[in-house]
N, C-alpha and C positions, 0 to 999 in steps of 0.2 A: 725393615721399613714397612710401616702401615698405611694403606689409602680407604680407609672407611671399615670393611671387615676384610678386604683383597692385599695377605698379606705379599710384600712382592722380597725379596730375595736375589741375589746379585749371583749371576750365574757360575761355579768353581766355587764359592766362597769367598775367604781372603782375597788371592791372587786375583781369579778372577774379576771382582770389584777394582782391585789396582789396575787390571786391565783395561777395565773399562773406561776407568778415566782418564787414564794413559790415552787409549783411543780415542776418548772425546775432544782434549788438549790439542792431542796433533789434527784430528780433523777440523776445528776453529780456526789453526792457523793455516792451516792449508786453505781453506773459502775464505780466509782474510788475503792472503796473499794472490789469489784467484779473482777477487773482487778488485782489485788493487790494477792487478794485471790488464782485467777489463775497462777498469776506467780512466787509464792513463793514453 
């Protein structure tokens, strides 16, 4: 992925990029369910 000349690269490669969106999914749901909690 390119942001201007700063190219950036997904940490581990493969996997790692799966990870990371793995990670990103469950932490949305997690502050969705958090928020939810709060506002009820």
């Amino acid at each position: 992925m390119r942001f201007g000349r700063v190219d950036v690269r997904p940490l581990g490669g493969g996997p790692g990029c799966l990870l990371m969106i793995l990670l990103s999914i469950l932490g949305s749901i997690a502050l969705t369910v958090l928020v939810n909690l709060a506002l009820d």
